[in-house]
C-alpha positions as CSV (number, residue, x, y, z in Angstrom):
1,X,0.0,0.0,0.0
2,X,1.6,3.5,-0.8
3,X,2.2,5.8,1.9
4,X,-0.4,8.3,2.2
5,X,-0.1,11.7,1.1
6,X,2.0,13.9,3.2
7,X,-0.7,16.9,4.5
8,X,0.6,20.5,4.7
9,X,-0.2,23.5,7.4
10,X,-1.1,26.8,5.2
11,X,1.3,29.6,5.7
12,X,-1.4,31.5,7.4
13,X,-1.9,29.2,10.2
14,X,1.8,28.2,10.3
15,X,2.1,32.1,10.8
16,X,-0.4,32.5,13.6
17,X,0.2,29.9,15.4
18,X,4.2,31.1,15.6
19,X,2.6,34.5,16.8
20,X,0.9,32.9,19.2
21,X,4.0,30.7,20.3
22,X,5.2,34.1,20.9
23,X,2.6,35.6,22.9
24,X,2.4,32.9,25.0
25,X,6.0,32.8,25.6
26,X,5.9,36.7,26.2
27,X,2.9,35.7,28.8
28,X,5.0,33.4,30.9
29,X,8.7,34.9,31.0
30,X,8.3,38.8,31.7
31,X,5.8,39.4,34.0
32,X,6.4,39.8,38.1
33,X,10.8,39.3,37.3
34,X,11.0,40.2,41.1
35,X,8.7,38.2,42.8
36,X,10.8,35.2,43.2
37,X,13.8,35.7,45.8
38,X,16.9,35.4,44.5
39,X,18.6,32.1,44.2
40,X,22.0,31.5,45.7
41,X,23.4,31.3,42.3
42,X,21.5,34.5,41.0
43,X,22.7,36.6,43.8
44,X,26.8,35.4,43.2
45,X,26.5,36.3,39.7
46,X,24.8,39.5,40.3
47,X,27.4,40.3,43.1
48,X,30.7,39.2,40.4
49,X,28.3,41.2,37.8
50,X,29.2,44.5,39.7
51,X,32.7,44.0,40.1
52,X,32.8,43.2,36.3
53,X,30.4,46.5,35.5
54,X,32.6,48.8,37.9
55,X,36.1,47.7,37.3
56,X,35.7,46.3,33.5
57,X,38.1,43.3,34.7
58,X,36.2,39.9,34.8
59,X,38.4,37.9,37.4
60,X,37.4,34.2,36.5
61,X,37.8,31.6,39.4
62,X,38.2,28.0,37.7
63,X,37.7,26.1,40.5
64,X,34.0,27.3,41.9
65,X,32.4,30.0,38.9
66,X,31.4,29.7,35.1
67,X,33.3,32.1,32.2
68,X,32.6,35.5,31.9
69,X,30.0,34.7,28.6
70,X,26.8,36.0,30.5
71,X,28.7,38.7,32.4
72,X,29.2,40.5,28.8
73,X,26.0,39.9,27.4
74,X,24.3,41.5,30.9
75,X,26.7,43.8,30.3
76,X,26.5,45.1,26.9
77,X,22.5,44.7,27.5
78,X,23.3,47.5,30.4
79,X,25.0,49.6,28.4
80,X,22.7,49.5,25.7
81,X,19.8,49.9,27.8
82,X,21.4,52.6,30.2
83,X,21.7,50.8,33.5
84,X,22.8,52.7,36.3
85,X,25.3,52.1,39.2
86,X,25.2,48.4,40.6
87,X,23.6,49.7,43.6
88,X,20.5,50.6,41.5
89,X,19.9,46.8,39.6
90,X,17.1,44.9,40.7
91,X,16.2,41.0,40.6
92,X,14.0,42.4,37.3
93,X,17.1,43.8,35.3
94,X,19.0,40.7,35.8
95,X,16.6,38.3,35.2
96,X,15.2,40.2,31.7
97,X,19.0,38.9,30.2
98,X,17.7,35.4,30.7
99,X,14.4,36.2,29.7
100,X,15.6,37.4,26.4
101,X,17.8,34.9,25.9
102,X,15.0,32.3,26.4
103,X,13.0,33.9,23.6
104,X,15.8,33.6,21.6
105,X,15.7,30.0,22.1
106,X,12.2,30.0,20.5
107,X,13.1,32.2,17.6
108,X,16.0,30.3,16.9
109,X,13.3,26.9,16.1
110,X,13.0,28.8,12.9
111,X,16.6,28.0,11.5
112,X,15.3,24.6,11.4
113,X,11.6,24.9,9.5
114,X,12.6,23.1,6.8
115,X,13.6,19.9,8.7
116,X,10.4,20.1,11.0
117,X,8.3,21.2,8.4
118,X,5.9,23.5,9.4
119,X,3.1,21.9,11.3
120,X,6.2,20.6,13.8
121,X,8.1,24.1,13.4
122,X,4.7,25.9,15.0
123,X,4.4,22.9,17.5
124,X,7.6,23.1,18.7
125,X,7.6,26.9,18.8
126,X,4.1,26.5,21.2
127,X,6.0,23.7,23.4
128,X,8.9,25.7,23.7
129,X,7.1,28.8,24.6
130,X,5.0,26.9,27.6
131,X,7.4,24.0,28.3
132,X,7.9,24.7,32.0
133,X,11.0,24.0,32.6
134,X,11.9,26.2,29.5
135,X,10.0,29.1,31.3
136,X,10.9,28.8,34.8
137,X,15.0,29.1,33.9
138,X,14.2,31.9,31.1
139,X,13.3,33.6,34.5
140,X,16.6,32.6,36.3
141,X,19.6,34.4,35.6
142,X,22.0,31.9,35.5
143,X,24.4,30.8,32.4
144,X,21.9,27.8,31.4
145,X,19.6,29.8,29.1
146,X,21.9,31.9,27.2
147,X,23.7,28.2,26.6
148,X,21.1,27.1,24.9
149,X,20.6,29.7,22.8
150,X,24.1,29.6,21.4
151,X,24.4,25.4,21.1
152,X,20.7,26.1,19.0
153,X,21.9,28.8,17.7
154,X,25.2,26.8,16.1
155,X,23.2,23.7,15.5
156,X,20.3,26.1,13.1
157,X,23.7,27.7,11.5
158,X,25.4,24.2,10.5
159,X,22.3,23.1,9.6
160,X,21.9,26.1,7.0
161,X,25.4,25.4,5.8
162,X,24.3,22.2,4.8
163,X,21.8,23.0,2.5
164,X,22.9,25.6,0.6
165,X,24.1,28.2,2.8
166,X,26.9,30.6,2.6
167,X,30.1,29.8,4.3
168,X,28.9,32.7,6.1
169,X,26.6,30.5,8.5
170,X,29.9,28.6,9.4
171,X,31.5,31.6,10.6
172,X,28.4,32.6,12.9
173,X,28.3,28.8,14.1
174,X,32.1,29.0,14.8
175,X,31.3,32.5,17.1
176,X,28.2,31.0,18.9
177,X,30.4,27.9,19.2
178,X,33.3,29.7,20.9
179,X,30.8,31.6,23.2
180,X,29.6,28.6,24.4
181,X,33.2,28.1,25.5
182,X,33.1,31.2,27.8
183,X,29.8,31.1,29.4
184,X,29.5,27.3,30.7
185,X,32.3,25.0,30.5
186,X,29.6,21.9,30.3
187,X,29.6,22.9,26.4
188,X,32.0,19.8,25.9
189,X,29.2,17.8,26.6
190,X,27.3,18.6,23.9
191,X,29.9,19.2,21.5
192,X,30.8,15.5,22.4
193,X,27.2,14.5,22.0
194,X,27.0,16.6,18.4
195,X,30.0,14.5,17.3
196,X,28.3,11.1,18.0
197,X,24.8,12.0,16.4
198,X,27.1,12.7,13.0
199,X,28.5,10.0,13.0
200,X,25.5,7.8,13.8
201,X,23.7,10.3,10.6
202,X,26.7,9.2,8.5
203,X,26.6,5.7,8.8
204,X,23.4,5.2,8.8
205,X,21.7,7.4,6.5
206,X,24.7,9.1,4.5
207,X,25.4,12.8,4.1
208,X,23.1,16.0,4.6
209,X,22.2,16.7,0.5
210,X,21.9,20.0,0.2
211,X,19.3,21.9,-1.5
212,X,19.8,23.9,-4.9
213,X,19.3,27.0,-3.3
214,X,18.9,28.3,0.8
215,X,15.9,29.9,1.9
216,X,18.0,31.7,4.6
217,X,20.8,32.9,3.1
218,X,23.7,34.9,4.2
219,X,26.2,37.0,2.6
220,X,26.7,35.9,-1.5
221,X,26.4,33.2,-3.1
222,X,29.0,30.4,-2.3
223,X,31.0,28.8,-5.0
224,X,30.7,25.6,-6.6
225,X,31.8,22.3,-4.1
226,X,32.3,23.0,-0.6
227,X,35.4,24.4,0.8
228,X,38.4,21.8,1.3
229,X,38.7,22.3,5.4
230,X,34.9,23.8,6.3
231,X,35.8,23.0,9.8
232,X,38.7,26.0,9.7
233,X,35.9,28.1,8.9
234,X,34.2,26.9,12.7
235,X,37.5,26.4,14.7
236,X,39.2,29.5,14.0
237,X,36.1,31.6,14.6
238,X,35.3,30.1,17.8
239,X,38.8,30.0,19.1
240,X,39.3,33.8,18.4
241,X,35.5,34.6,20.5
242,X,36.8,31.8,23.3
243,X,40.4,33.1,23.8
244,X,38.7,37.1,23.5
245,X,36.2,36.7,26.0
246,X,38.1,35.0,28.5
247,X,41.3,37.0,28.2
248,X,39.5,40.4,28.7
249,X,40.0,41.4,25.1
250,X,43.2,39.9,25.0
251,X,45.2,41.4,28.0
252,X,45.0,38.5,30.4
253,X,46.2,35.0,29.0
254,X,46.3,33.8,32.7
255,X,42.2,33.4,32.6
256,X,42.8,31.4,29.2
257,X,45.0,29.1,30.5
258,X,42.6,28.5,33.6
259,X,39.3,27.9,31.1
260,X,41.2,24.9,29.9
261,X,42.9,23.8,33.6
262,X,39.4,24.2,35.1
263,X,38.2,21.0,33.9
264,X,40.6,19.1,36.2
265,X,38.2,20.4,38.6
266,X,35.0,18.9,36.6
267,X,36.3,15.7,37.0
268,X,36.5,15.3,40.2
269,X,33.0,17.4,40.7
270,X,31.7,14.9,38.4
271,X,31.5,12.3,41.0
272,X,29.1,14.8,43.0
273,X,30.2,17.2,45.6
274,X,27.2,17.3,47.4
275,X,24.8,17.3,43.9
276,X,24.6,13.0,43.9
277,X,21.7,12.2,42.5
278,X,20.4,8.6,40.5
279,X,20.7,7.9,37.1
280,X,17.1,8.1,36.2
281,X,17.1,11.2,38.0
282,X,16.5,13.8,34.8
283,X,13.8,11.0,33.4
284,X,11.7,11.5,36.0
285,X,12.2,15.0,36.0
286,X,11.0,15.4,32.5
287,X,8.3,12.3,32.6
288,X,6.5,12.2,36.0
289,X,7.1,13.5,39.5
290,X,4.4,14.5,41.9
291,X,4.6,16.1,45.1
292,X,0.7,17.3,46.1
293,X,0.9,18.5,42.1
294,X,1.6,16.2,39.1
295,X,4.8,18.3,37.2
296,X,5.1,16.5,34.0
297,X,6.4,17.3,30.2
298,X,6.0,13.6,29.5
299,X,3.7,15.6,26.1
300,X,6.7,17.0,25.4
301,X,8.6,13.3,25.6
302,X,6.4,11.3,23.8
303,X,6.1,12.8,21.2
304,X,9.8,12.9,20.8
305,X,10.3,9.4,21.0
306,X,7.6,9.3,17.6
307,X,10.2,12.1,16.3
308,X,13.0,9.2,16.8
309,X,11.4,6.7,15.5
310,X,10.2,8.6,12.7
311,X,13.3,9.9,11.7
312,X,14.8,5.9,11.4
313,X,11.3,4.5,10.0
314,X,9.7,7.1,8.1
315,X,9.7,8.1,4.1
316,X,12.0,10.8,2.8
317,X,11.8,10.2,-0.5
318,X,11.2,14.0,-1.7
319,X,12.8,15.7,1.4
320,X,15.6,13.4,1.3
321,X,18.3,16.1,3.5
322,X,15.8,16.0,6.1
323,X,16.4,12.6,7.1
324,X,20.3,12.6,7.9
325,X,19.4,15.5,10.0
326,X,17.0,14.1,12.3
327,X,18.9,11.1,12.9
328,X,21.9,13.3,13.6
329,X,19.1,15.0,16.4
330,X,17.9,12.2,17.9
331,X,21.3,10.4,18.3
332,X,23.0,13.7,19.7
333,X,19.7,13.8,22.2
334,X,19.6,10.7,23.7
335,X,23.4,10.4,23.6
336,X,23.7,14.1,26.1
337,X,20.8,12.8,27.9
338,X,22.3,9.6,28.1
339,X,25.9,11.5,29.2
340,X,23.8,13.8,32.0
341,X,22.3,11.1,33.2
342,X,25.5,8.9,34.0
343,X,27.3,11.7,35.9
344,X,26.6,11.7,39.8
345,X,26.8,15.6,39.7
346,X,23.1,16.5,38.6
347,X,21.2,20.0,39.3
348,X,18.2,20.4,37.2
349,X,18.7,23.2,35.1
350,X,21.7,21.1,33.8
351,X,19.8,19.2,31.4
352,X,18.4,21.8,29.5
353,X,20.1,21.7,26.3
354,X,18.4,18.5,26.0
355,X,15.2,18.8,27.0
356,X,15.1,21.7,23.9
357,X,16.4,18.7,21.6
358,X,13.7,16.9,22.6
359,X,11.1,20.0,22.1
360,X,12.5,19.8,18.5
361,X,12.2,16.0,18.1
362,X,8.2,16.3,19.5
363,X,7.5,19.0,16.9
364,X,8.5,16.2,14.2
365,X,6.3,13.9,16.3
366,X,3.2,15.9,16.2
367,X,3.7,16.6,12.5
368,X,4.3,12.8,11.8
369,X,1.1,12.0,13.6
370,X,-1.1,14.5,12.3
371,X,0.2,14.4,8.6
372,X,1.0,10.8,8.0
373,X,-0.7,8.7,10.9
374,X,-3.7,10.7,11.7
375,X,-6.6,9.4,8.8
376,X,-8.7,12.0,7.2
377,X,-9.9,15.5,8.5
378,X,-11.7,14.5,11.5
379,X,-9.2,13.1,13.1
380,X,-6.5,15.3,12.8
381,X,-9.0,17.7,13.9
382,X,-9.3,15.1,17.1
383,X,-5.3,14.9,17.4
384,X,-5.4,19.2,17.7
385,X,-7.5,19.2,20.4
386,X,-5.9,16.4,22.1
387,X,-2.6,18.3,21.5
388,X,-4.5,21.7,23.0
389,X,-5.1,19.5,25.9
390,X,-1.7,18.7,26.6
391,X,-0.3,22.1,25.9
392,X,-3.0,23.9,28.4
393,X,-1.2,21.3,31.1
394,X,1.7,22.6,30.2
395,X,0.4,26.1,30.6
396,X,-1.3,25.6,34.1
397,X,2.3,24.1,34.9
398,X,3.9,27.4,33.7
399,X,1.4,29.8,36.0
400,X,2.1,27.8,39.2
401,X,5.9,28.1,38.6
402,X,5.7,31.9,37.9
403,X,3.6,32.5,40.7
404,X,2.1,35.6,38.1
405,X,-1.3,34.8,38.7
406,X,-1.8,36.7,41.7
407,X,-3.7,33.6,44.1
408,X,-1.0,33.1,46.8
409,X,-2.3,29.7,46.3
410,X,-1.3,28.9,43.1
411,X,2.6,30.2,43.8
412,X,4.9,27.6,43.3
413,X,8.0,30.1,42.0
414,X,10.0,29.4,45.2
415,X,8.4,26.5,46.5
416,X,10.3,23.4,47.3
417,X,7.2,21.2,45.6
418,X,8.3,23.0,42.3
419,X,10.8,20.4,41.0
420,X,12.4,23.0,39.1
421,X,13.1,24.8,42.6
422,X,16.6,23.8,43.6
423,X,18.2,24.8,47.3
424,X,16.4,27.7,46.9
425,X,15.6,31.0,48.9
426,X,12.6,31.2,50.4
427,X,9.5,33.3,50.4
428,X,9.9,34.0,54.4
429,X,13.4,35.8,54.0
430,X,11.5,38.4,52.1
431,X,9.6,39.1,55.2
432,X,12.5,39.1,57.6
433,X,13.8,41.5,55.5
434,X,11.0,43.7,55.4
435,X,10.8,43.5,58.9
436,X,14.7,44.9,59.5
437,X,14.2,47.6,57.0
438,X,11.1,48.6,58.8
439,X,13.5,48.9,62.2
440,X,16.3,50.4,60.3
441,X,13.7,53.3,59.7
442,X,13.0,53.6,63.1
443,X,16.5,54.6,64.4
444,X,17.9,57.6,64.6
445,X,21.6,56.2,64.9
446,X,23.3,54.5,62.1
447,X,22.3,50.6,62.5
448,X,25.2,48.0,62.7
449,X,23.9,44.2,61.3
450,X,25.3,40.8,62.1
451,X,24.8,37.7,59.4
452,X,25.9,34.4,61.8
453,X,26.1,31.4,59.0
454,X,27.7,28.8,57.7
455,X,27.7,30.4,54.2
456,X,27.3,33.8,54.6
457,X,23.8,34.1,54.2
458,X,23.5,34.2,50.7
459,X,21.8,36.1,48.9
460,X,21.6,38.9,51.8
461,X,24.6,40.3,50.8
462,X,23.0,40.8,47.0
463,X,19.8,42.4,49.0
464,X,22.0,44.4,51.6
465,X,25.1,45.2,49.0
466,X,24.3,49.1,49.4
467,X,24.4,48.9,53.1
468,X,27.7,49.5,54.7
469,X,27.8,47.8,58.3
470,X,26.9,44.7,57.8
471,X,29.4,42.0,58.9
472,X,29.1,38.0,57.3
473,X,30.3,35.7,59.8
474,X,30.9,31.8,59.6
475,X,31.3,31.1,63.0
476,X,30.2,33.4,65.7
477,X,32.6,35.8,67.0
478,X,33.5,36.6,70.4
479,X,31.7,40.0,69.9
480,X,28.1,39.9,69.3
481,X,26.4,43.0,70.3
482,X,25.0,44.4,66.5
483,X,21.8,46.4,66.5
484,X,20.5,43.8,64.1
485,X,21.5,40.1,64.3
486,X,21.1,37.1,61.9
487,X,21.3,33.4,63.1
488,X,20.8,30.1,61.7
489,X,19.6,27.6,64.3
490,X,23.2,26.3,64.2
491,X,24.1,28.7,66.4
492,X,21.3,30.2,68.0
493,X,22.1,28.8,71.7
494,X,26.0,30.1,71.7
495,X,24.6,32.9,69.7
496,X,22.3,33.6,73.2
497,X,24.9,33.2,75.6
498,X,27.3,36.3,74.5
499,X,24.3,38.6,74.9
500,X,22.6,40.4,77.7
501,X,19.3,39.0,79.0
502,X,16.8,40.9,78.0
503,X,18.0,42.6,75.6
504,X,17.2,41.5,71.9
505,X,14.0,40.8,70.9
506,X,13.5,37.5,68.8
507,X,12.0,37.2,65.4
508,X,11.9,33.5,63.8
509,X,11.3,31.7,62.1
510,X,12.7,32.6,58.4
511,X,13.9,30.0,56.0
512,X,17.2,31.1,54.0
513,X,17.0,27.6,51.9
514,X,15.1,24.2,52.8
515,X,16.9,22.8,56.5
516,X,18.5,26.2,57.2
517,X,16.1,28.4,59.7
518,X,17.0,31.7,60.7
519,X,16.1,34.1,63.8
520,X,16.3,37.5,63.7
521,X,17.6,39.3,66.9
522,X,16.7,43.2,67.2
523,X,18.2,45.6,70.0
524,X,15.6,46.9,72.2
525,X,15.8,51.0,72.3
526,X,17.4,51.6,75.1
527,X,15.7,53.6,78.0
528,X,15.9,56.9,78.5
529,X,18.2,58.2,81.1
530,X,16.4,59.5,84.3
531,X,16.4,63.2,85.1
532,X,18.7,64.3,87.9
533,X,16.9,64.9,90.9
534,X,18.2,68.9,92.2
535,X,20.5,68.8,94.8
536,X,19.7,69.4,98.2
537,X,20.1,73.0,99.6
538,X,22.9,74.2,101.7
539,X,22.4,73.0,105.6
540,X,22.9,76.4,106.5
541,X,19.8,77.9,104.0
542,X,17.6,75.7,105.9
543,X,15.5,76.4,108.4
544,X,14.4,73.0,109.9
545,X,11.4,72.9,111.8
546,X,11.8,72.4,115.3
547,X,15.1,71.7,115.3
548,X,14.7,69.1,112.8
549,X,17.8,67.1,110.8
550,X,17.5,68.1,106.9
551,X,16.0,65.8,104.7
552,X,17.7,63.1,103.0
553,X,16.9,62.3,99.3
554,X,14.9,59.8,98.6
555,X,16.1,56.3,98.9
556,X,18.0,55.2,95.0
557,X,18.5,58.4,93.6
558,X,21.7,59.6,92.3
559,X,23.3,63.4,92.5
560,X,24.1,62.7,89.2
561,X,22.7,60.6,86.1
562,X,24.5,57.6,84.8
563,X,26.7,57.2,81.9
564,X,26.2,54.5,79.5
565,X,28.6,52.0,77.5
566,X,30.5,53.6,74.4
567,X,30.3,52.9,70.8
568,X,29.9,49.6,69.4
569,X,33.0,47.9,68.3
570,X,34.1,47.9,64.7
571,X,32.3,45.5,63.0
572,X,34.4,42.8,60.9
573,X,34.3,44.1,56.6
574,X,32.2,42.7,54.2
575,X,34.1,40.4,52.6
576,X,31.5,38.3,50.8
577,X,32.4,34.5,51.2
578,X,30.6,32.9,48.0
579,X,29.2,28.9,47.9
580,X,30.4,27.1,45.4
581,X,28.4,27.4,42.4
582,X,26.3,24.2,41.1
C-alpha cells in the first residue's frame, strides 16, 4: 500500500500559530521578574556582575564560577539599555538577560523549519514557549539559558550550511560555538554528543544533501563544491571569540589558561560534591514526579520518542536532506541525555540543552502523527484538540511556577514542591527583611547588622550590598552586640549566651534555603536616662522645723545621672564569602 499523502499546514496558520507561540511565551517569561527571591546562584552572579560592571576586569575563578560569557551579554545589555550604578539593579534587570535569551531560544526553532516542516516548526515553537521547565530558567539568571541559545543557535547555522548556505553560516556557528566556551564549561558535553549523532547520521543514512538554493541565506552566493577544510571556517572563529572573552580582550592569557585547567576540577566534581543524584534522575524529572501536584512534560517526551522513531522508519523520498538531519538530532539527544544522566553531579537546570532537543524531536512527532498517521480531517482535527489538551497542562504548569497569577495559592515560584526549585531561597526571608528595614527606619543612629552562617547568608549580601555595616560571619565571633542580628539555628544557643538577658528581641522563624532556619535578633531602644533629681540645699539655708535634721533624698537616687557603654565595636568588613556554584 503506498504511503499516504504527506498533508501540509497553510502559511497563514503556520504564521499565527508562531505568533501565538510568541505571545504565549511573552505571557509566561516577563511578567512579576522580582517576585521570586533570589537564588544563591542569581545573587553570586549579580554580586561578580558589579565587580565586572565597575572595574571592566572579569576575574574568573576556575575552580567554583562559570566564564565571563553572561557577564558580557548582561553587560553590553546594560550599556545599551542605560543601567545605572550596581547599587541601582534589581532582581528584574538581571533576570530580563535570561528572559531574552530564552526567547531567543524560541526564535532560533526557525533556522530549522525546513527539517520540522511547518506543522512541527509551529508545534515546537508553542511547546517551547510553555514547556515549563523552559519558562521557569528563562526567568533565572543563570548561564543555562543563554547556553542554549548559542548550542541552537550553532546547530540552526550548521544546519543552513548544509543546504545551501553561505560559508557565512559557518562563521556565525564558529562564534556561537566559541561563546559557548566562555559562558559554561559543560559545552563539551554537547559538542561530544553533536559528534556522535554525526557519526551515527553518517553511517546510517549518509550525508546531509543540500538543496539547490537556501531559503535563509547569508552573505553571497557560495562557490561551486564545498570548501576543502569547512571545519577551519568553525574552529578558527570560535577560538578567536573563546580566547577574547576569557582574556578580557586579550590582555590576560592567565584566565585562558585557567578555562582549559578548570576542567581538572570537573572531574573530580563529576563524582558529585554534594549534587549526587540517581541515574534516572532527569527522566523523572521530565516524565513524572508528583509532590501534592503532578509536574510532568511527558507531552513533550512522547512525542519525541515518535520524532526518533520517525526519523529511522519514516519516508523521505522527496525531502531526502531532512532525514540525515534528524537522525543526527535524535542520536545527539539521547546520547547528552544519556551522558547527563550517567554523571553523579546532577542540578536540574543542567539538562536543559536537552530537553530543547527533545522539544524539536516532539515537533516532528506531532507533525508525523497529524500528517501521516492521523486518517482524514476528522481526526487530525481530534489529534489538535488532544494536543491543545496537553499544551493547556503545560500552561497551568507554567502559571504555578511563575507565581504571576496573583492567588498566593497557586505560587509555586519558590516552593520546594516546584521540581524546578533547587536549594532555593525562600518566600519567608522576604519578610524578615521587610521586617529589619522597617527597624532600620526607626532609628535615629546609624544601625550596625550581624549575618551568623555557615555560608554567609546568601543572597543577603546581593539584598544588603548598598548597606555598609553589615558583617558575614561563619562562625560566631566573640563580639556579638549588632543592632540587628542574623542566626541560623546552628548557632542560636551560643549565639544567646554572648548577649545580655533581655535585651534583643527574637523574630523567627525565616527560612534562607530548605533545613536552614534563621532568627532575627533586634536591640531593644534603650531607655531613657532619668532626670537628675536637684540637689539638696545648703544646711545652712535651711531652716528645719523644730530643730529638725535636713531631709535626706529619697532612697535610690543619684546626684548625678549615669553614663552608658560607648560605641559599638568595629564591626568585621564585608568580605563576601561565595558557595560554590552548582
Amino acid at each position: 500500500m503506498p504511503p499516504r499523502k504527506e498533508v501540509t499546514l497553510s502559511l497563514v496558520a503556520f504564521l499565527l500559530l508562531v505568533f501565538l507561540a510568541l505571545g504565549l511565551a511573552s505571557h509566561y517569561r516577563f511578567a512579576g521578574l522580582d517576585l521570586r527571591p533570589m537564588h544563591t546562584d542569581e545573587a553570586i552572579l549579580g554580586v561578580k556582575l558589579g565587580e565586572f560592571w565597575n572595574t571592566g576586569h572579569f576575574q574568573y575563578d576556575p575552580s567554583d564560577f562559570h566564564g565571563p560569557g553572561l557577564h558580557q551579554t548582561s553587560m553590553l545589555w546594560g550599556k545599551m539599555t542605560g543601567w545605572g550604578a550596581p547599587e541601582t539593579w534589581t532582581e528584574a534587570d538581571l533576570r530580563l538577560v535570561a528572559v531574552l535569551c530564552g526567547m531567543g531560544v524560541l526564535l532560533t526553532t526557525l533556522l530549522f523549519a525546513d527539517a520540522l516542516g511547518r506543522y512541527g516548526t509551529a508545534v515546537a515553537m508553542l511547546l517551547t514557549a510553555v514547556s515549563p521547565m523552559m519558562v521557569f530558567y528563562s526567568r533565572y539568571f543563570i548561564m543555562e539559558m543563554q547556553l542554549v541559545l548559542l548550542v541552537s543557535l550553532s546547530l540552526g547555522c550548521f544546519w543552513r550550511y548544509s543546504q545551501g548556505g553561505t560559508r557565512l553560516w559557518l562563521l556565525v556557528g564558529g562564534c556561537a560555538l566559541g561563546f559557548q566556551h566562555a559562558t559554561k564549561e559543560t559545552f563539551v558535553l554537547n559538542v561530544a554528543a553533536a559528534f556522535v549523532g554525526w557519526a551515527a547520521a553518517r553511517s546510517m543514512v549518509g550525508e546531509f544533501e543540500p538543496r539547490k538554493s537556501s531559503s535563509f541565506r547569508i552573505g553571497p552566493s557560495r562557490s561551486k563544491g564545498r570548501p576543502s577544510r569547512p571545519w577551519l571556517w568553525v574552529a578558527i572563529p570560535a577560538a578567536v571569540v573563546s580566547v577574547a572573552a576569557y582574556s578580557n580582550g586579550f590582555r590576560d592569557w592567565h584566565n585562558v589558561q585557567d578555562s582549559f585547567t578548570t576542567y581538572l576540577n570537573y572531574l573530580e566534581r563529576s563524582g558529585g560534591s554534594g549534587h549526587e543524584k540517581p541515574w534516572h534522575y532527569y527522566l523523572m524529572l521530565l516524565f513524572w514526579h508528583k509532590d501534592t501536584l503532578v509536574w510532568s512534560e511527558a507531552l513533550i517526551c512522547g512525542l519525541a520518542v515518535i520524532g526518533m522513531i520517525y526519523s529511522v522508519a519514516g519516508d523521505f523520498q522527496k525531502t531526502p536532506g531532512r532525514q540525515p538531519f534528524l537522525v543526527f538530532l535524535s542520536v545527539y539527544t539521547l546520547a547528552l541525555l544519556g551522558g547527563y544522566s550517567i554523571l553523579s553531579y546532577k542540578t536540574p537546570w543542567s539538562i536543559l540543552s536537552a530537553q530543547h532537543s527533545l522539544t524539536l524531536l516532539a515537533g516532528v512527532g506531532a507533525a508525523a502523527m497529524w500528517s501521516r498517521v492521523m486518517p482524514g480531517k476528522f481526526m487530525r482535527l481530534l489529534f489538535n484538540i488532544g494536543l491543545l489538551v496537553g499544551i493547556w497542562h503545560l500552561c497551568l504548569q507554567s502559571m504555578r511556577l511563575t507565581g504571576t497569577s496573583g492567588n498566593p495559592q497557586f505560587d509555586y515560584s519558590a516552593d520546594a514542591r516546584n521540581p524546578y526549585v533547587y536549594s532555593h531561597t525562600q518566600k519567608s526571608l522576604l519578610k524578615m527583611m521587610g521586617e529589619v528595614e522597617a527597624y532600620v527606619k526607626k532609628q535615629d543612629a546609624e544601625v550596625k547588622i550581624q549575618v551568623i552562617t555557615r555560608d554567609s547568608g546568601w543572597p543577603l549580601p546581593w539584598y544588603w550590598r548598598t548597606w555598609k555595616n553589615v558583617g558575614y560571619q561563619e562562625t560566631v565571633p566573640e563580639t556579638v552586640d549588632a543592632d540587628v542580628i542574623v542566626a541560623d539555628a546552628e548557632f542560636y544557643d551560643e549565639v544567646k549566651t554572648r548577649l545580655p538577658a533581655d535585651a534583643y528581641t527574637e523574630h523567627y522563624p525565616f527560612g534562607l534555603r530548605p533545613g536552614i532556619i534563621l532568627t532575627l535578633l533586634l536591640k531593644k531602644p534603650v531607655a531613657p536616662a532619668p532626670e537628675p533629681v536637684p540637689a539638696p540645699a545648703p544646711l545652712d539655708s535651711v531652716q528645719p522645723a523644730n530643730n529638725a535634721p535636713p531631709p535626706l533624698p529619697p532612697e535610690g537616687t543619684l546626684s548625678a545621672p549615669p553614663s552608658f557603654s560607648p560605641s559599638l565595636p568595629a564591626m568585621p568588613g564585608s568580605t563576601l564569602v561565595p558557595l560554590p556554584q552548582p
